[in-house]
C-alpha positions as CSV (number, residue, x, y, z in Angstrom):
1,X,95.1,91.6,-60.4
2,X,95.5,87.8,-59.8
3,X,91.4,87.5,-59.5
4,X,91.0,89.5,-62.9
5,X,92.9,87.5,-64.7
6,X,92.0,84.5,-63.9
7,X,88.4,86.0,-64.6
8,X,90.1,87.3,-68.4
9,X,91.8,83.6,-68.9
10,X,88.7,81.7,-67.9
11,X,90.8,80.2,-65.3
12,X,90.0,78.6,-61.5
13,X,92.9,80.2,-59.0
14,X,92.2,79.4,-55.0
15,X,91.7,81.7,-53.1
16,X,91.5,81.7,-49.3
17,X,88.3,82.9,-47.3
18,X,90.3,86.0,-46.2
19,X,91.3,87.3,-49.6
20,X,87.9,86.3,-50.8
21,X,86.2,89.2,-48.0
22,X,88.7,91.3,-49.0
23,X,88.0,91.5,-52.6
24,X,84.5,91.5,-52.6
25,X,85.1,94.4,-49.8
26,X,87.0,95.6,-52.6
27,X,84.4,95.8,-55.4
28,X,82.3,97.2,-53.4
29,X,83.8,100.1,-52.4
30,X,84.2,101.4,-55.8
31,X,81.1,100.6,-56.0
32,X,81.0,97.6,-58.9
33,X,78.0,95.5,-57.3
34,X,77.8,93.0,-60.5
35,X,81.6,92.3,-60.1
36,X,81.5,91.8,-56.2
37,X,78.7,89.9,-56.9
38,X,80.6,87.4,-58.9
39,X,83.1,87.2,-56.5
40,X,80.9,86.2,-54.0
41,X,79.7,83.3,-56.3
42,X,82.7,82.1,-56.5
43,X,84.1,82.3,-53.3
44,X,80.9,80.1,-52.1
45,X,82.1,77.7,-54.5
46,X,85.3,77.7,-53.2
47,X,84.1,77.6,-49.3
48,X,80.4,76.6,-49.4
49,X,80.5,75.9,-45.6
50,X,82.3,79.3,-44.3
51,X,79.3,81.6,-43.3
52,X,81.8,84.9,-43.4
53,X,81.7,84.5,-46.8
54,X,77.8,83.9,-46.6
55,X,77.6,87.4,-44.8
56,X,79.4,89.2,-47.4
57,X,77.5,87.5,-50.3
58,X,74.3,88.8,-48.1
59,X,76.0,92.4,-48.1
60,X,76.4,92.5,-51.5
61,X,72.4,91.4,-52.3
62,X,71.7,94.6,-50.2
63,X,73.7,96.4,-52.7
64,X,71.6,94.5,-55.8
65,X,68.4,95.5,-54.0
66,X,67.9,91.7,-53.3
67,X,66.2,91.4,-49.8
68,X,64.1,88.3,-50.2
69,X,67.6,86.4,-51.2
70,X,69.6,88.0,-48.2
71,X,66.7,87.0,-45.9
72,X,67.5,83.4,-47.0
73,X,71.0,83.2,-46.5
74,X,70.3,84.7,-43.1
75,X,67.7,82.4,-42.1
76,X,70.5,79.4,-42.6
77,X,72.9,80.9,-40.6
78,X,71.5,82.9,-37.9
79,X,71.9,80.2,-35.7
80,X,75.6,79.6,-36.1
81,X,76.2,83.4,-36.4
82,X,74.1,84.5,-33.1
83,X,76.7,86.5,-31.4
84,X,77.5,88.3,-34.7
85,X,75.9,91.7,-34.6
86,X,76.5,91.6,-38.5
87,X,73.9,89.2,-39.5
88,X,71.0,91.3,-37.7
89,X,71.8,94.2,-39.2
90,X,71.7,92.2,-42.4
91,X,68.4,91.1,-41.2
92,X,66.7,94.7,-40.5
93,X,68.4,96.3,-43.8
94,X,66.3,93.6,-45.8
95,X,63.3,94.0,-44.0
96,X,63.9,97.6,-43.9
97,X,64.1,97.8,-48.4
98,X,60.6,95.5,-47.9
99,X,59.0,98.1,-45.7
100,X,58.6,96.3,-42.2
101,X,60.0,99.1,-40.3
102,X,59.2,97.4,-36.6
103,X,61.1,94.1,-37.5
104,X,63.8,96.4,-39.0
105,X,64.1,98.1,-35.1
106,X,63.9,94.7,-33.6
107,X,66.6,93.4,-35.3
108,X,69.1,96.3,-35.6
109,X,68.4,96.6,-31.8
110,X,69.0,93.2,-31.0
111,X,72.1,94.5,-33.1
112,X,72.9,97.2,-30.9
113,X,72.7,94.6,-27.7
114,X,74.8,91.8,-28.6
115,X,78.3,93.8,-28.6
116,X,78.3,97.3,-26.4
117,X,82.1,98.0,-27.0
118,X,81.1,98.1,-30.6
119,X,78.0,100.0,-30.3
120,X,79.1,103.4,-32.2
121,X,80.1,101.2,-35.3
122,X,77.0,99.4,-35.5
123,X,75.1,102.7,-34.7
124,X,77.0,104.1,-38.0
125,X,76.0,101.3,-40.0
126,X,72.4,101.6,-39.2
127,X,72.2,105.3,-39.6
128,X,73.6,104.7,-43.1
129,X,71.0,102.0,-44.0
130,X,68.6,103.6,-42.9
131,X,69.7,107.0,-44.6
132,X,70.4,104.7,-48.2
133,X,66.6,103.5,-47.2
134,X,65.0,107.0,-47.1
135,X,63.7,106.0,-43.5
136,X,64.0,108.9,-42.0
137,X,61.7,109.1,-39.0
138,X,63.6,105.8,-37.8
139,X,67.0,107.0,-38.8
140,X,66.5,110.3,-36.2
141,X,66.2,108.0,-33.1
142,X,69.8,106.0,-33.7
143,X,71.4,109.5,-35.2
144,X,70.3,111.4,-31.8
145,X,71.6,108.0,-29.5
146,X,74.9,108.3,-32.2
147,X,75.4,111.9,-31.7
148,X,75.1,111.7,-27.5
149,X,78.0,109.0,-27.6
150,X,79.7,111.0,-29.8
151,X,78.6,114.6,-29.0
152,X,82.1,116.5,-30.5
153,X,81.4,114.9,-33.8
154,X,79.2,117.6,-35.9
155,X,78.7,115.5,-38.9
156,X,76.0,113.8,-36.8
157,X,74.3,117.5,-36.1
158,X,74.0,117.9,-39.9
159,X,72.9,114.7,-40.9
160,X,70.2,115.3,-37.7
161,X,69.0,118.7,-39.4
162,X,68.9,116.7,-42.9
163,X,66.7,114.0,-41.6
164,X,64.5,116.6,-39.4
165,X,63.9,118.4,-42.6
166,X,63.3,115.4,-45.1
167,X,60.6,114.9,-42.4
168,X,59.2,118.1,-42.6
169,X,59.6,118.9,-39.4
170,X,61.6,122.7,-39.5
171,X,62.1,123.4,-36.1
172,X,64.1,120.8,-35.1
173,X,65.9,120.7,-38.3
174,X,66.6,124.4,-37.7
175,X,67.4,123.3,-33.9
176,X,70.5,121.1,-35.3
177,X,71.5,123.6,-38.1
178,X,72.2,126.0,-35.6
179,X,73.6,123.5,-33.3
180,X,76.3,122.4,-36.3
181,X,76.9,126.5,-37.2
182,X,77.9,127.0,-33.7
183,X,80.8,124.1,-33.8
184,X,81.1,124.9,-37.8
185,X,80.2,128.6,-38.4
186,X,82.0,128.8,-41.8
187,X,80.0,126.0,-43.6
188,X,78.4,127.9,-46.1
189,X,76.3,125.5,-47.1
190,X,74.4,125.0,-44.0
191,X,73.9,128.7,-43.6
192,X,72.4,128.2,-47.0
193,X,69.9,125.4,-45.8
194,X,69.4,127.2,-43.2
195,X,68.3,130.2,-45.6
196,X,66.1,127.5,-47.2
197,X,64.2,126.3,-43.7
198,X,64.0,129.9,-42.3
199,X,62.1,130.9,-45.7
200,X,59.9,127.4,-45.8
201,X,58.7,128.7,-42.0
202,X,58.1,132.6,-42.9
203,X,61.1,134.0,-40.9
204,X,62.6,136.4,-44.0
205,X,64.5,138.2,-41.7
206,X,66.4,135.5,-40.7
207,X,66.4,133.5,-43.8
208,X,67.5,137.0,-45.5
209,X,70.0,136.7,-42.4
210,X,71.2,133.5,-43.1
211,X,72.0,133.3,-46.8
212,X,74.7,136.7,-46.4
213,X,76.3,135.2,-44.2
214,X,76.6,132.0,-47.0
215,X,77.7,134.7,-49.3
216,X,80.1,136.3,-47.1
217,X,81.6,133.0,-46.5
218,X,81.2,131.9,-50.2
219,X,80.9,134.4,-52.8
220,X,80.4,132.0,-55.5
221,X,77.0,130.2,-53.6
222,X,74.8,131.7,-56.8
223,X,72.0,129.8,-55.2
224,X,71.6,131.9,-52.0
225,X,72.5,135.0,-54.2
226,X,69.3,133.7,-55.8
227,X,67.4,133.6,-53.2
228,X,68.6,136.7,-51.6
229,X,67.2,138.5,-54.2
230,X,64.0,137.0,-54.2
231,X,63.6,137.8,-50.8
232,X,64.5,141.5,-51.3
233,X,62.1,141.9,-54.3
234,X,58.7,140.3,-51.8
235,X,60.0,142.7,-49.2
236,X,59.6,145.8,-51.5
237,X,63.4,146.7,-52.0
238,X,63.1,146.4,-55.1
239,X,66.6,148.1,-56.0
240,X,68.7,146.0,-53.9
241,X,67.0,142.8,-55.1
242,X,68.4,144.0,-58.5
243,X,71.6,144.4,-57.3
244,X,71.2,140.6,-56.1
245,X,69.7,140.0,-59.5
246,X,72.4,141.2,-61.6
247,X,75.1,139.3,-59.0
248,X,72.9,136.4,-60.2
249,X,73.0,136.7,-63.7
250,X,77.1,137.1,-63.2
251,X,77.0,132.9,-62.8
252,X,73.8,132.3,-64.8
253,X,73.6,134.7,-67.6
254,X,71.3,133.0,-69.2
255,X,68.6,132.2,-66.7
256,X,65.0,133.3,-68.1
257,X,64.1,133.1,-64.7
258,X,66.0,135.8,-63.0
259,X,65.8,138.2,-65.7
260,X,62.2,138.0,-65.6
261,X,62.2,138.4,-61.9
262,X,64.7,141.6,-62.6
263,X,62.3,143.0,-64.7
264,X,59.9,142.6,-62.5
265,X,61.6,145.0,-59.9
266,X,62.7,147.5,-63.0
267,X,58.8,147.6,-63.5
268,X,57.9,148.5,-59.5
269,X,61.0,150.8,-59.8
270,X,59.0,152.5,-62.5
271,X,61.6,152.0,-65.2
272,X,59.6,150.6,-67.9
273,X,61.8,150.5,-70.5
274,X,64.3,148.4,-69.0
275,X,61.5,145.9,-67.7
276,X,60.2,145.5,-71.2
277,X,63.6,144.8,-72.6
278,X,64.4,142.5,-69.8
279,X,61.3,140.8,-70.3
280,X,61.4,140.4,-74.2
281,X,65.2,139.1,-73.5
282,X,63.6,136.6,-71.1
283,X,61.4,135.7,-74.0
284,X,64.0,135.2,-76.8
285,X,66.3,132.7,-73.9
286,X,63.2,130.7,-73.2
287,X,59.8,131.5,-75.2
288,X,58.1,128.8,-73.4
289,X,59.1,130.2,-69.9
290,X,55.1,131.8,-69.0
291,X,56.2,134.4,-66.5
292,X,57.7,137.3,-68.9
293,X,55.0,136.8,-71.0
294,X,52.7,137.3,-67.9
295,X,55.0,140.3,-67.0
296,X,54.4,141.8,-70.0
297,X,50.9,141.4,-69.8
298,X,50.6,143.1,-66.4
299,X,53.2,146.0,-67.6
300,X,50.4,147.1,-70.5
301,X,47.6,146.3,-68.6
302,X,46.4,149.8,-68.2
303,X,48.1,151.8,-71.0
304,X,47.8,149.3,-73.8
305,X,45.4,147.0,-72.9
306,X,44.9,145.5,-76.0
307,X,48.3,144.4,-76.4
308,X,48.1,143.2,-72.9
309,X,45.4,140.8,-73.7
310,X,48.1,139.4,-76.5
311,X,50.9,138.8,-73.7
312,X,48.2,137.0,-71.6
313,X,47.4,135.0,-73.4
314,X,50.0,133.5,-74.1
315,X,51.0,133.4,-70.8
316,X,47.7,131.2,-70.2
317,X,48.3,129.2,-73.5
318,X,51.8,128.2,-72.2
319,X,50.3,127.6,-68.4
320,X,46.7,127.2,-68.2
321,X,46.1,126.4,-64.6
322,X,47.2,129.8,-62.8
323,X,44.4,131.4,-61.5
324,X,46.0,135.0,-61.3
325,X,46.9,134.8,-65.1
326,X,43.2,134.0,-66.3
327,X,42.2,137.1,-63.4
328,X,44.3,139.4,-65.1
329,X,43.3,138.2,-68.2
330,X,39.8,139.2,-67.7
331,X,41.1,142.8,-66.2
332,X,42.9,143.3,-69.9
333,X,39.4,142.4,-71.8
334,X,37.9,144.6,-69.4
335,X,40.2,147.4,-70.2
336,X,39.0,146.9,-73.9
337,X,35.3,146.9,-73.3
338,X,35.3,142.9,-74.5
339,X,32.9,141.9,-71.5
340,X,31.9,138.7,-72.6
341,X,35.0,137.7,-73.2
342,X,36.2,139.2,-69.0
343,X,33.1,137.0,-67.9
344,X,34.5,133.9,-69.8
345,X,37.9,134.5,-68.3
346,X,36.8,135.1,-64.7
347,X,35.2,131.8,-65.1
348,X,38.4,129.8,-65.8
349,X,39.9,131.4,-63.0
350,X,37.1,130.4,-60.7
351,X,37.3,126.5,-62.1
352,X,41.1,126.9,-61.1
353,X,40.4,128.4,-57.8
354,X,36.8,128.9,-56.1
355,X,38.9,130.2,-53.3
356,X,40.2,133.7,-54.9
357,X,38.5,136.2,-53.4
358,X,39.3,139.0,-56.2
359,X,37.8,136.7,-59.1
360,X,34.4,136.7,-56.9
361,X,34.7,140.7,-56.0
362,X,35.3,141.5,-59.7
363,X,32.7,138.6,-61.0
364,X,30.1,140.9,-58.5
365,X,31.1,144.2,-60.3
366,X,30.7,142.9,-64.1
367,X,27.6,140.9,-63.2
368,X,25.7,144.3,-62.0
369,X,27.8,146.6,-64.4
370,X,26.6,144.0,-67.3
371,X,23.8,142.6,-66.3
372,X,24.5,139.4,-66.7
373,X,21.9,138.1,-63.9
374,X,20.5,135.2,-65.9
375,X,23.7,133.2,-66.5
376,X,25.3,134.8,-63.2
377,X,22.4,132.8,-60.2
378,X,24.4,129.1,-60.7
379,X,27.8,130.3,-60.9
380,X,27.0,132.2,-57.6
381,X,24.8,129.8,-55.8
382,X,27.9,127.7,-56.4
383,X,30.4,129.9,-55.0
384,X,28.1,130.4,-52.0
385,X,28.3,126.3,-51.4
386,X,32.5,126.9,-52.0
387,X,33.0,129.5,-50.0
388,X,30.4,131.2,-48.2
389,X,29.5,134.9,-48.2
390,X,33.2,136.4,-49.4
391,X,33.2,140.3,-50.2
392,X,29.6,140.5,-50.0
393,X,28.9,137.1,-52.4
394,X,25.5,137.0,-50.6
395,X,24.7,141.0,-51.8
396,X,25.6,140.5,-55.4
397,X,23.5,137.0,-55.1
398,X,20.9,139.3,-54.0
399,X,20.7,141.5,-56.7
400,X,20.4,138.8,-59.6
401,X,18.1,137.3,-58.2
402,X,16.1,140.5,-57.9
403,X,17.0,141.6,-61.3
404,X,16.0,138.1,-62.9
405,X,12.5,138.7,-61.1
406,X,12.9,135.7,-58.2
407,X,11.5,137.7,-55.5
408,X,11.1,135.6,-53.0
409,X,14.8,133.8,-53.4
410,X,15.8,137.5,-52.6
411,X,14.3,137.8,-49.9
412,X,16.0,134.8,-48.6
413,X,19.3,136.4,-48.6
């Protein structure tokens, strides 16, 4: 109170070094970084030769994203301040923000060797720089060091598993997950990550696993409810994935996403009706959304084909760069007897992906069904280069060439 209103009165109180640390410690905690900031200026007006005060101001340029400044202050006192563990790990955080990870592990280890009774407080302050930093290949090695000297504390386990995934590596992420669940087994949210890491690395079983027991600990978790259901309706059980669905849509009523994904299932469970009215509903939440557009498309694709081409349309209009929508595309012209317009569409889904077999198979069919040989020989020479002889490329090749008259280039392949 006395600091702010000398601040308000444009006044100059005193203040000793002490009080000085602990305000800016102060601001900084509720995280004001401009007004710790001025603190710090004045307090090395007040005390210009008391390097605490130095160290502080040096914290607070960490906070301001500031490292060239800190790396100055540090540079002048360094020499005074050797024994002081603080000043080094000053020294790495700066040269950690400007991306020299090696001198950042010099310096928070020279950190780490100046005061051992001290070493699980420094080891918390460089796991949260580093964690601030986004470093997290270097913030692994002092977390696993942290976590043997403290080996009952299970925050370090999660914050492990964090890091482990951030660096993509599952397994040991997983490793630590499980580690933490078997200290913490009601944590609903690492059951839930766990869903996440399980899924990322193709175990659904245990993923699937995983996220009931998040909803048996938390009913509310809509996310792994979500999730849940998404696993069920790739598995083929498509009615309880509906049950999830409609758990779902309890939390998030409005989400275009999972009623499009419910109607999905209605449509494998061969309730049509309800999939076309859940996928119209999708629509009129968010008519920008692709997928119940493309739902729609694939729902009418053999009964009304013409209004199927309509719906995928749409659904290309709205998201042009999905391979399976301009394949299905084509199968909707096909239905209608508009070749050309198949071929055309095949072709967009070939720019998109020279890798989908299907587009290639079906290309094969309407080339010798249409006879289509002439424009056909470049589009399948290239696909030859892409991706070699796929579902008998090198046959339907074959036949153009024979049926454009190039005799010996058939004989070739």
């Amino acid at each position: 109170k006395r600091y702010e209103s000398m601040r308000n009165n444009n006044e100059n109180y005193f203040f000793d070094v002490a009080e000085f640390e602990t305000l800016i410690d102060y601001y900084l905690e509720i995280s004001d970084v401009n007004y710790a900031f001025e603190v710090a200026e004045s307090a090395c007006q007040q005390h210009p030769t008391s390097t605490s005060i130095q160290i502080k101001k040096a914290k607070v340029l960490i906070d301001k994203g500031r490292p060239l400044d800190v790396l100055k202050i540090i540079k002048l006192i360094e020499k005074i301040e050797a024994s002081n563990y603080e000043v080094f790990l000053l020294k790495g955080a700066a040269l950690g923000m400007l991306g020299d990870l090696n001198g950042t592990r010099k310096y928070f280890d020279t950190a780490l060797s100046i005061d051992e009774n001290e070493e699980i407080n420094i080891l918390l302050n460089i796991t949260g720089i580093l964690n601030d930093l986004n470093h997290y290949k270097l913030l692994t090695n002092y977390l696993e060091r942290l976590s043997r000297l403290e080996p009952d504390d299970i925050n370090h386990l999660y914050d492990l598993a964090f890091a482990y995934e951030k660096l993509g590596d599952y397994k040991s992420s997983i490793k630590y997950y499980r580690k933490y669940l078997d200290m913490e087994p009601f944590s609903d949210n690492a059951w839930y990550n766990l869903g996440l890491l399980y899924t990322r690395e193709g175990m659904m079983k245990k993923a699937l696993d995983a996220y009931e027991f998040s909803v048996a600990i938390n009913p509310d978790n809509f996310f792994a409810i979500f999730n849940m259901a998404n696993i069920l309706s790739k598995e083929g059980k498509y009615s309880e994935a509906l049950e999830a669905y409609h758990h779902y849509l309890e939390f998030e009523e409005e989400s275009s996403e999972a009623i499009t994904y419910a109607a999905e299932c209605y449509g494998k469970t061969g309730d049509r009706l309800k999939a076309f009215k859940m996928y119209n509903e999708a629509i009129d939440l968010d008519p920008d959304f692709s997928e119940p557009w493309y739902g729609l498309g694939l729902l009418l694709l053999d009964d009304k084909p013409e209004e199927s081409v309509k719906y995928f349309r749409k659904a290309v209009s709205l998201k042009n760069d999905d391979c399976e929508y301009w394949y299905y595309l084509a199968e909707a012209y096909f239905n209608c007897n508009r070749v050309k317009d198949s071929f055309r569409s095949l072709i967009e889904a070939l720019n998109i992906d020279p890798y989908h077999d299907p587009t290639w198979l079906r290309l094969g069919k309407l080339i010798i069904e249409g006879t289509y040989y002439y424009h056909a020989v470049g589009i399948l020479e290239k696909g030859m280069k892409v991706i070699g002889d796929v579902h008998g490329l090198r046959y339907i090749l074959a036949s153009a060439y024979l049926f454009t008259g190039d005799k010996a280039s058939f004989r070739l392949h």
